[in-house]
N, C-alpha and C positions, 0 to 999 in steps of 0.2 A: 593459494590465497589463505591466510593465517584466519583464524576463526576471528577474531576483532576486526578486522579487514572488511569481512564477508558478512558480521554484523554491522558496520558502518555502511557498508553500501546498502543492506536492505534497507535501515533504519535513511539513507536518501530516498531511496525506490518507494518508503512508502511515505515520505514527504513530498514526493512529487504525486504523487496520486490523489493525497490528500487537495493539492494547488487544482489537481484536474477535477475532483470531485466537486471542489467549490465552484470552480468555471462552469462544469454540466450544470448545478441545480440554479446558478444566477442566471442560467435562460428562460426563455420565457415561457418554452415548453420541452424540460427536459426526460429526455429519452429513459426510461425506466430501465432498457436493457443496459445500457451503458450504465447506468447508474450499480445495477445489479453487478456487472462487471467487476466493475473499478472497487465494487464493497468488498467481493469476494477475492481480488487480489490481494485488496490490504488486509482479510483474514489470516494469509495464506503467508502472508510474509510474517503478520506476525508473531503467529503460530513457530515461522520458522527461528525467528530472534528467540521469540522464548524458549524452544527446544537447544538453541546453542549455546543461550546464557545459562541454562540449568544443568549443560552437560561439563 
């Protein structure tokens, strides 16, 4: 997978997390761990766009 590839798909991965974060917090009692989750995945990815976009 070509580095613009592998940034295009993170950059969905962390549009859908974002769709799942909004879902989690419009319930009526949303789950902290999940919440925690879903934060530190979108850190993680975008830690990783930024390290591929700078390299």
């Amino acid at each position: 997978m070509s580095r613009v590839a592998r940034i295009d798909s993170l950059k969905d991965r962390h549009s859908s997390l974002d769709t799942t974060l909004s879902k989690e917090l419009s319930r009526p009692a949303p789950d902290e761990n999940v919440l925690l989750d879903i934060k530190r995945q979108k850190l993680a990815i975008k830690d990783e766009i930024v390290r591929l976009e700078t390299s």
